[in-house]
C-alpha positions in Angstrom: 0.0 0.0 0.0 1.5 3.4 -0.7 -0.2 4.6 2.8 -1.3 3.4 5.8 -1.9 6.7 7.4 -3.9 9.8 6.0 -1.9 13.4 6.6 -5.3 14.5 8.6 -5.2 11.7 11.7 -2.2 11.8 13.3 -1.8 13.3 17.3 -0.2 13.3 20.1 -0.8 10.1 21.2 0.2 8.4 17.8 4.2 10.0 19.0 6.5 6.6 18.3 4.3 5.5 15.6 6.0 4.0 12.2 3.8 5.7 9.6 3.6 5.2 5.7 1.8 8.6 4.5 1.3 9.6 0.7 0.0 13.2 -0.8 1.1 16.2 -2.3 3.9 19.0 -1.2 2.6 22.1 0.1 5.5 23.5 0.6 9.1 23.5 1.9 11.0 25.0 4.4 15.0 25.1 4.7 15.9 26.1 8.0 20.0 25.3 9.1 20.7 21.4 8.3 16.9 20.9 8.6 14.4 20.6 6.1 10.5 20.9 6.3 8.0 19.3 3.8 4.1 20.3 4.6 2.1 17.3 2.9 -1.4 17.3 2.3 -3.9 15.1 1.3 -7.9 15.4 1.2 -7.5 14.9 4.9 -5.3 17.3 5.9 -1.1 18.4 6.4 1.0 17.0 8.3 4.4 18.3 8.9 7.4 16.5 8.1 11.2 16.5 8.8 14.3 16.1 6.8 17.2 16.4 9.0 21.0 16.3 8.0 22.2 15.0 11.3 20.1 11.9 10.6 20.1 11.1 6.8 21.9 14.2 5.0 21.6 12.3 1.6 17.7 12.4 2.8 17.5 15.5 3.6 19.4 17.0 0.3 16.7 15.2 -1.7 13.6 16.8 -0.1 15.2 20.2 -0.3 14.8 19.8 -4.5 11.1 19.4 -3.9 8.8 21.4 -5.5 4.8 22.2 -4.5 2.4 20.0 -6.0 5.0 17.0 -6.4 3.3 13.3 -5.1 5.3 11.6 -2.9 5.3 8.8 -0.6 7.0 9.1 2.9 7.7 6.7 5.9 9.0 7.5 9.1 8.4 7.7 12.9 5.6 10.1 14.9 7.0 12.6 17.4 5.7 15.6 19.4 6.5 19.0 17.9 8.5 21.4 20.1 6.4 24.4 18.8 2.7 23.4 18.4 0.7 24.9 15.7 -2.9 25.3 16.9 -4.0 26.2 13.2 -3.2 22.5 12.6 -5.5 19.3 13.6 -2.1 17.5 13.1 -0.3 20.5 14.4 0.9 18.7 18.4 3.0 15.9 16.0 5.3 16.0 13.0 6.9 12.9 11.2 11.1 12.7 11.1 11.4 11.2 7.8 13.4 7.6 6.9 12.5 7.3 3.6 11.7 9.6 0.6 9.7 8.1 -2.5 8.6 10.4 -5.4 6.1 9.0 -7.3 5.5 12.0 -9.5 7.1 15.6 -10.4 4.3 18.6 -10.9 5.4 22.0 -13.3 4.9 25.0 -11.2 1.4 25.7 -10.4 -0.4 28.5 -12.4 -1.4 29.9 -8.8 -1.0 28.9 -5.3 -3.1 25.8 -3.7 -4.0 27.6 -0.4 -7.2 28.6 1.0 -6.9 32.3 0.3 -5.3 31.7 -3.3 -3.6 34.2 -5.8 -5.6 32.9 -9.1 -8.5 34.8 -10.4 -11.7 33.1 -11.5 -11.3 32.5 -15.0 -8.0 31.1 -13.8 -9.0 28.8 -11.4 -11.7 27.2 -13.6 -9.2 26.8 -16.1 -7.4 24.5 -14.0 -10.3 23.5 -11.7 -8.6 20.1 -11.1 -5.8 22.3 -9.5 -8.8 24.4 -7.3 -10.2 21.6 -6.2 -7.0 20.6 -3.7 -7.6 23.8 -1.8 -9.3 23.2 1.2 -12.1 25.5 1.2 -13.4 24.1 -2.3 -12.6 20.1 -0.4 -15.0 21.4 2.5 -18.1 22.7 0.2 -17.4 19.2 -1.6 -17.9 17.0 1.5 -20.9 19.8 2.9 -22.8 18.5 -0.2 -22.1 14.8 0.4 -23.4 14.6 3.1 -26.2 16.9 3.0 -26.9 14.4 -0.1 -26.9 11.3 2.4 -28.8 13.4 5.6 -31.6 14.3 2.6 -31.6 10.5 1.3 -31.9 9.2 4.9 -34.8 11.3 5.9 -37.0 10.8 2.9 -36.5 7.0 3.0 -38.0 7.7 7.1 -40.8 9.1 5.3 -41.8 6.5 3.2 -40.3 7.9 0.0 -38.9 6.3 -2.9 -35.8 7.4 -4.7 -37.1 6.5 -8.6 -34.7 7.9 -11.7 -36.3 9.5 -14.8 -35.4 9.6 -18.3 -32.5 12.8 -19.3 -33.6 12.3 -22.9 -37.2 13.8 -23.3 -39.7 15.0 -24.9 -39.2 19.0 -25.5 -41.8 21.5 -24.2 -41.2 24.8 -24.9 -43.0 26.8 -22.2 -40.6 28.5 -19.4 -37.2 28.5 -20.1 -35.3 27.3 -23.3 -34.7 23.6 -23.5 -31.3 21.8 -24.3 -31.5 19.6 -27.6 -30.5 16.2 -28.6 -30.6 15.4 -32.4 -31.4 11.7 -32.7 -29.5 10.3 -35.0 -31.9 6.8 -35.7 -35.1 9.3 -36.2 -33.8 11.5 -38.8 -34.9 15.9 -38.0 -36.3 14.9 -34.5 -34.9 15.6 -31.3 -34.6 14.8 -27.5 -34.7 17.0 -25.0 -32.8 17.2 -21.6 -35.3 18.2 -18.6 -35.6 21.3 -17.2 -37.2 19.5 -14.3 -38.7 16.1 -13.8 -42.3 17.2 -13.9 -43.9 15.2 -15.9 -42.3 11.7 -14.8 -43.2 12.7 -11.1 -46.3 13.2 -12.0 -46.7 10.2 -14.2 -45.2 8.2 -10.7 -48.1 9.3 -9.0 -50.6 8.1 -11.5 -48.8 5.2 -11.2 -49.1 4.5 -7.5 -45.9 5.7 -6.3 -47.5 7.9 -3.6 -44.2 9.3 -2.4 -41.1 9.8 -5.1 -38.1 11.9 -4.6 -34.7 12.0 -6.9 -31.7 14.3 -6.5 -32.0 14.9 -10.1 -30.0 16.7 -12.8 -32.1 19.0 -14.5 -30.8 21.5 -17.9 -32.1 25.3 -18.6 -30.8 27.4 -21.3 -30.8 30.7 -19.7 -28.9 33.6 -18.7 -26.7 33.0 -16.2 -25.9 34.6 -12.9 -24.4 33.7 -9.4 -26.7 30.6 -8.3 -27.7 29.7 -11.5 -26.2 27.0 -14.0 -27.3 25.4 -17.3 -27.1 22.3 -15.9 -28.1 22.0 -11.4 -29.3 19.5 -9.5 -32.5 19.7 -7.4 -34.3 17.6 -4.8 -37.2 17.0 -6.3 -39.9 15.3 -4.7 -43.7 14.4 -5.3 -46.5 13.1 -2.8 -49.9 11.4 -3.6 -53.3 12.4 -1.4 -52.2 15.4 -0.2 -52.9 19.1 0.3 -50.7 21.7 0.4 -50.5 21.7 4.6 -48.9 18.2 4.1 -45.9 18.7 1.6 -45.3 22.4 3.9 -45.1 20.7 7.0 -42.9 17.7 5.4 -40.2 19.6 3.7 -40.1 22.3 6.8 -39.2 19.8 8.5 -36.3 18.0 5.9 -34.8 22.4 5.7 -35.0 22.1 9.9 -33.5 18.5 9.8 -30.5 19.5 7.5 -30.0 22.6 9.7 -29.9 21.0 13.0 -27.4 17.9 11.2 -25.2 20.5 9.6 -25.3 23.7 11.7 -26.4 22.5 14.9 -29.2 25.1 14.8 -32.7 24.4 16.0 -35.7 26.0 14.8 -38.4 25.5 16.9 -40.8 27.4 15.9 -42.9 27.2 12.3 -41.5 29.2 9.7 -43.3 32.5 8.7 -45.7 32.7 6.0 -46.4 35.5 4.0 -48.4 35.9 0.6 -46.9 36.4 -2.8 -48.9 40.0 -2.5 -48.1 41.1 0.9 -44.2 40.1 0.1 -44.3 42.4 -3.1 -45.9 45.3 -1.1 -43.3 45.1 2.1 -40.4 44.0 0.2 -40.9 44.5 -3.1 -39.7 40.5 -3.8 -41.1 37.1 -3.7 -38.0 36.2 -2.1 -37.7 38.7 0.4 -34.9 38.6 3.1 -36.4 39.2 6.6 -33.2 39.3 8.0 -33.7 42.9 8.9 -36.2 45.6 8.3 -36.6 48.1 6.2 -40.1 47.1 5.2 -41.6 49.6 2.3 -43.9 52.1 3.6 -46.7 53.7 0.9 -46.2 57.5 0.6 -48.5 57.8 -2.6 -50.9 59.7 -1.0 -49.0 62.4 1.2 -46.5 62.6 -1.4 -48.9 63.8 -4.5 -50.5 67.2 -5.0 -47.7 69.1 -4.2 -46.5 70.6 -7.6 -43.4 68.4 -8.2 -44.1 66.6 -11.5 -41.7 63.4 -10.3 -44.3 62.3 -7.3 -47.9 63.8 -8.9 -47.3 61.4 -12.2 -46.8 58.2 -10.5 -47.8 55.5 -9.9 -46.9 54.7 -6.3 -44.3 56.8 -4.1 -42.9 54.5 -1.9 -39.6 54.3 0.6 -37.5 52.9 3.4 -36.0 54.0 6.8 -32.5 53.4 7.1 -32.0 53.5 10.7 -28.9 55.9 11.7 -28.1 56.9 8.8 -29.1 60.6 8.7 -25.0 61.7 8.9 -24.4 60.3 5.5 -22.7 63.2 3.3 -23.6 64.6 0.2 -21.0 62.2 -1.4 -22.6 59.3 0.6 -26.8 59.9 -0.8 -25.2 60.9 -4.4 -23.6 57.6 -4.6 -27.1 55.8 -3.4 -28.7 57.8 -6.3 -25.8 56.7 -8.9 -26.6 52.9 -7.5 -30.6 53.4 -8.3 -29.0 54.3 -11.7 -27.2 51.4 -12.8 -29.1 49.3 -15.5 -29.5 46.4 -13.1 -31.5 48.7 -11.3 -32.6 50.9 -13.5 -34.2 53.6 -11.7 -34.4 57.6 -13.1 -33.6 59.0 -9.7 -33.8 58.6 -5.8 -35.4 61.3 -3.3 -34.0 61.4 0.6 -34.7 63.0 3.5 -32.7 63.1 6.9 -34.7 63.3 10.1 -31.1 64.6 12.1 -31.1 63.7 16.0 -31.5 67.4 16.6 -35.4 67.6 15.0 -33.8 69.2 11.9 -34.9 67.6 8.3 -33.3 68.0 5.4 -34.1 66.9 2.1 -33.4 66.8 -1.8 -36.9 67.6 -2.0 -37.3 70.3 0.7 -38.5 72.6 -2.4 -41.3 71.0 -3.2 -42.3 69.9 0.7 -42.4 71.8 3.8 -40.6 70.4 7.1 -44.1 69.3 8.1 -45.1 67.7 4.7 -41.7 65.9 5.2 -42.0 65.1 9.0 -45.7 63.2 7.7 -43.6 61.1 5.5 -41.3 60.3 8.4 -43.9 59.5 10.8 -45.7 56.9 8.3 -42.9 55.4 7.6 -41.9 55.0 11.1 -38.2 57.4 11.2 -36.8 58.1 14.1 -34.4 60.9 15.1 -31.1 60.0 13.3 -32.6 57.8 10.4 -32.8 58.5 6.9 -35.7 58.1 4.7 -35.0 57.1 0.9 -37.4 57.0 -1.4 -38.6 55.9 -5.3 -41.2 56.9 -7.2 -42.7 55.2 -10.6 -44.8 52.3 -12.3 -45.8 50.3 -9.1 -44.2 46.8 -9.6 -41.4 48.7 -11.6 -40.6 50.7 -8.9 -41.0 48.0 -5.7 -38.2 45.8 -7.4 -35.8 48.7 -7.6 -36.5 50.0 -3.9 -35.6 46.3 -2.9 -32.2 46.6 -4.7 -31.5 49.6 -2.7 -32.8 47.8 0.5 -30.3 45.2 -0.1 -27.5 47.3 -1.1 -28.4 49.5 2.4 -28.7 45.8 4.1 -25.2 45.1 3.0 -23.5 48.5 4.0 -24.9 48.1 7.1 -23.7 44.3 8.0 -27.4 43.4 8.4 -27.2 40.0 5.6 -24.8 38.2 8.2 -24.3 34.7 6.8 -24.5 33.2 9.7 -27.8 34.4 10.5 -30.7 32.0 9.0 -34.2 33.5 8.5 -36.6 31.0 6.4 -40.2 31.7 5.5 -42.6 30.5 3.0 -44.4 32.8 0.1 -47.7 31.4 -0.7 -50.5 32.5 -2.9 -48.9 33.3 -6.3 -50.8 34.4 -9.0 -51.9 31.7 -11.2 -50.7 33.7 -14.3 -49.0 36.4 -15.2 -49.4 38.5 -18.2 -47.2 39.4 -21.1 -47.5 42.9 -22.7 -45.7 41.8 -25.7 -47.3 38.7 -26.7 -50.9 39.6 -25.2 -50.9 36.4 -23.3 -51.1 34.8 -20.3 -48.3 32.5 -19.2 -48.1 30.0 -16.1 -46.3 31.9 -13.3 -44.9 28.6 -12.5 -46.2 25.8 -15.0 -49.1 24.4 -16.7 -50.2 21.7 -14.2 -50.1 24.1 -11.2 -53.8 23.9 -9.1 -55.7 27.2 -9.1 -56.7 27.8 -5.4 -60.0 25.9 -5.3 -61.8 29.5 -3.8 -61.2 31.3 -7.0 -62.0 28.4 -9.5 -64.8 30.5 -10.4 -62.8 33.5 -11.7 -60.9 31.3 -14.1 -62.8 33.1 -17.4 -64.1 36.3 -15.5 -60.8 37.5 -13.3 -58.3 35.4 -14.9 -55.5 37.5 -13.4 -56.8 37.5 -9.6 -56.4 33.6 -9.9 -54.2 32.2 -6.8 -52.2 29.2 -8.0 -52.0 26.9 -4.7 -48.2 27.4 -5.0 -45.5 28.2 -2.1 -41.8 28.5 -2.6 -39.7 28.4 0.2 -37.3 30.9 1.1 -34.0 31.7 3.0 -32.0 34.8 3.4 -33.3 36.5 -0.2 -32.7 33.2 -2.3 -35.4 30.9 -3.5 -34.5 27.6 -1.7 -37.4 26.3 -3.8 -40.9 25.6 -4.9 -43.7 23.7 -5.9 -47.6 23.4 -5.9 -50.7 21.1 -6.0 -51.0 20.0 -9.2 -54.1 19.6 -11.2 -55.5 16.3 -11.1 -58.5 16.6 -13.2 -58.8 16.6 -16.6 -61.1 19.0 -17.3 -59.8 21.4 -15.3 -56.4 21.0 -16.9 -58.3 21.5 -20.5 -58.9 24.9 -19.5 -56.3 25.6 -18.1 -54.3 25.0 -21.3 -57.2 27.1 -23.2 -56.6 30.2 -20.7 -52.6 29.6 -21.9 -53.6 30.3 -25.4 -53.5 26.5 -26.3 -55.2 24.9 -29.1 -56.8 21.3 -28.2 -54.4 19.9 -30.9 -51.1 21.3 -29.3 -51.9 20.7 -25.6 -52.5 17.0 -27.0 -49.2 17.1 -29.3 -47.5 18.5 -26.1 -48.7 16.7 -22.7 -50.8 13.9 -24.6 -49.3 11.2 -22.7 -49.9 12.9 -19.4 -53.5 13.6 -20.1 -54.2 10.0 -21.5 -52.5 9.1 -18.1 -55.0 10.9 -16.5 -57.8 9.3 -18.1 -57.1 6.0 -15.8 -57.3 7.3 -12.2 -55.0 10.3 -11.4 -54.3 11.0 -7.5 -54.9 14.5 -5.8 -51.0 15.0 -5.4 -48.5 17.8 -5.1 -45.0 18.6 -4.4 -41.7 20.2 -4.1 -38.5 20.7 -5.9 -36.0 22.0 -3.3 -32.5 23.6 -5.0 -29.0 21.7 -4.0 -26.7 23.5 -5.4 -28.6 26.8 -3.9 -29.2 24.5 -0.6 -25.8 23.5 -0.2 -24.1 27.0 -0.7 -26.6 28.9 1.7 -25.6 26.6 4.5 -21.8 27.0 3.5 -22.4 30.9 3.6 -21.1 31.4 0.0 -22.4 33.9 -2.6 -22.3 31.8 -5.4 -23.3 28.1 -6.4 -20.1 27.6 -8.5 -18.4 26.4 -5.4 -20.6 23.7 -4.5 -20.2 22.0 -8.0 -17.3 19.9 -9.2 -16.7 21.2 -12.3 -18.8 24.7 -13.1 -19.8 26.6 -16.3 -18.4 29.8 -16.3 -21.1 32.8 -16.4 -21.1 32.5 -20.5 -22.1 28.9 -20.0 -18.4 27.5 -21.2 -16.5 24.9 -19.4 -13.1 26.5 -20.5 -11.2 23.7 -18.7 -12.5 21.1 -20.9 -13.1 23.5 -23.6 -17.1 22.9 -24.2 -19.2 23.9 -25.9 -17.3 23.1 -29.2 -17.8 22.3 -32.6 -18.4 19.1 -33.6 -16.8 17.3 -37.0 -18.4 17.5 -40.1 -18.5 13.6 -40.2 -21.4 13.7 -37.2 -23.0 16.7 -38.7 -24.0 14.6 -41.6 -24.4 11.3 -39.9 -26.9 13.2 -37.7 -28.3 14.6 -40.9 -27.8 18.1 -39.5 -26.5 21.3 -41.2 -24.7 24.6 -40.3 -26.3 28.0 -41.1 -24.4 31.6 -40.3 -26.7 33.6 -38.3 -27.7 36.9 -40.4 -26.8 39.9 -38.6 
């Protein structure tokens, strides 16, 4: 064996041990006729010693190696004079009696340490390399076994892990699909799944009252931080329920994952607020209550006053920003150039400082007296010392970009700690949601969603005031995940399809198989899909999901260590039947 020993195991009371230990050189240290090798392993370091006194042939070999090299060491356990408390291994170090190097490595392109020296683009380059750090080892063994803790509690539940197919059929409502060309059925293609949906749904039809699958799922769409093409989610269906029952069972897998990983114990339910109430307080469906700064409607005291910017719109709405009334001119002007930025997009942003002394002073003091201004202050619930900022324009328009200045203002302040947890679900989503530039209605989540049986009857009338019996859950601003009751009966899911602008012939050529299936007994049934990746990097307090996966895309969608996408040879083009067009400009 080239080990018997991992570098992450020994301690003190392993001192007079013979050990065999195997890994890669973090780095060397010369220090008068001694020398140090640092080898690690997915364990750990452990130290080890060259000395001249006791093998200076030895020793003058370890001194020529270089970081990254694999080699192979045996030799005897002893206590360090000078502990390093930084180290698991740190009481002990090996004194080395044999050197074996089982392979050279060029000179890293940046350094394999926790806090490294290599830029993104560089470290996914050489992701093989930035996986040895030890930060990117830990997020790798958080996921495995938050993958086994998941497994183990839904098999306590009575539910079955079942796969579904990765070729399907393709369905293009939501996001774009991935496609396979088929090379045995000439112009058709597969599609890889945006989400198991169908299957599950088939599974319950089938008798399978509870599935669940840690599946791979594929959406061609813009990327950003916790977002990939290709993720994996924890999906998960149930038979004979209602939407109570799948709340209070996957509350309680996001509380049993906590209390496994994080030792944290929530006790109490987790808050519920509707999809409407969470777009008027927080201008989000995935609002983090981790601090205040609720929204507080100023419509009404701010119009009538002559200034063109507040009587023309919409909604006039704000935030308190508790202590903030010392910020400078140079302070509030760079809050207004944030409100500008095209991922907010916002014309402009209107303050007011209620100062400790009972002074108030404003960008818009010439429009509104000090007791127009002190009305605002008192609605919104200002204090001496807090500052009041405030938007104005089309009303769900505007909400979304006060909600990027209430993060931003969360952020300055430290108020978004990552170690702080706050959960809640949303519930009562619209059913639909319109589309100016199509004229259409579209499924605010998908076709099979359940309208909330109260407002069945405004299906045709009200189709827009429709509640979909939906929830997502959420945690610290980021949609954990999501799911619904699903309709069940058929001719409910006819119109459902006729309200999305379906023709009978292209709901058939679309979900035919699903609604022959339902012809033959389908179950009341509902359920979740919870986000891993998303799942995994909240609880390891990182920003983006990249550092969860293996190997990630990059935000163009481009693996640029293997070098993918890429063009494929013109022999497979033609075998698949398949030609190459340039796209006019």
């Amino acid at each position: 064996m080239y080990r018997d020993t991992t570098c992450g195991e020994l301690r003190a009371g392993d001192a007079g041990r013979s050990v065999k230990l195997a890994g890669w050189v973090q780095r060397v240290r010369k220090m008068g006729g001694m020398t140090f090798v640092d080898l690690r392993d997915r364990y750990g370091l452990t130290q080890i010693v060259f000395s001249d006194d006791a093998d200076a042939e030895l020793a003058e070999r370890a001194s020529h190696l270089g970081r990254e090299f694999v080699i192979q060491v045996t030799g005897k356990v002893a206590r360090r004079q000078s502990v390093n408390p930084k180290l698991e291994t740190g009481e002990v170090e090996v004194l080395a009696e044999s050197l074996n190097l089982l392979n050279r490595s060029e000179i890293p392109p940046f350094t394999i340490e926790e806090d490294t020296d290599g830029g993104d683009d560089l470290r996914m380059k050489y992701r093989y390399m930035d996986l040895r750090r030890p930060n990117l080892r830990r997020n790798l063994e958080l996921r495995h076994r938050m993958a086994f803790e998941i497994r183990r509690y839904l098999d306590a539940n009575g539910f079955l892990e079942i796969e579904t197919p990765i070729l399907v059929k393709s369905t293009p409502e939501g996001a774009r699909d991935f496609v396979v060309p088929s090379r045995m059925n000439p112009g058709e293609f597969y599609a890889l799944p945006q989400s198991p949906q169908l299957f599950k749904q088939l599974l319950m039809v089938s008798g399978y009252d509870r599935y669940f699958q840690i599946a791979k799922c594929f959406r061609d769409e813009d990327l950003r931080a916790d977002r990939q093409p290709e993720f994996t989610q924890i999906d998960c269906e149930m038979s004979f329920v209602e939407q109570e029952d799948v709340i209070q069972m996957f509350e309680g897998l996001v509380k049993h994952i906590f209390k496994y990983v994080k030792n944290i114990d929530f006790t109490e339910p987790f808050p519920r607020m509707t999809w409407q109430d969470a777009m008027e307080r927080y201008g989000s469906d995935k609002p983090d209550i981790r601090f205040g700064m609720e929204f507080k409607d100023l419509t009404d005291l701010a119009k009538g006053h002559g200034f063109a910017v507040t009587d023309e719109a919409e909604l006039v709405v704000g935030i308190v920003v508790p202590g903030c009334a010392g910020y400078s001119r140079k302070q509030t002007d760079e809050l207004t150039e944030f409100v500008k930025r095209p991922q907010v997009g916002a014309k402009g942003l209107m303050w007011v400082k209620y100062e400790a002394d009972g002074k108030i002073k404003s960008s818009v003091g010439k429009f509104y007296s000090d007791d127009d201004l002190r009305a605002w202050g008192e609605r919104a619930g200002a204090q001496p010392g807090d500052l009041l900022l405030v938007m104005t324009g089309p009303a769900m328009k505007t909400r979304k970009q006060l909600c990027e200045l209430r993060l931003e203002m969360g952020n300055r302040l430290g108020l978004r700690d990552r170690n702080v947890f706050a959960p809640l679900w949303v519930v009562d989503f619209p059913l639909f949601e319109w589309d100016d530039e199509t004229q259409r209605y579209y499924a605010m989540h998908h076709p099979f969603t359940s309208p909330n049986p109260e407002d069945i009857p405004l299906l045709h009338s009200d189709t827009g005031k429709v509640r979909a019996t939906a929830y997502d859950i959420v945690v610290n601003g980021t949609e954990l995940g999501g799911g619904s009751i699903r309709i069940h009966d058929a001719q409910l899911q006819d119109t459902m399809f006729e309200l999305l602008g379906f023709t009978p012939e292209r709901a058939q050529e679309q979900f035919g198989f699903l609604m022959n299936a339902f012809k033959y007994g389908a179950p009341p049934h509902g359920g979740l899909a919870l986000g891993f990746d998303r799942f995994v990097s909240i609880v390891a307090g990182l920003d983006s999901i990249r550092d969860v996966i293996a190997f990630p895309k990059n935000n163009s969608g481009r693996d640029v260590m293997n070098e993918s996408p890429s063009p494929i040879d013109a022999s497979q083009l033609e075998e698949l039947q398949l030609t190459l067009t340039e796209k006019a400009d």
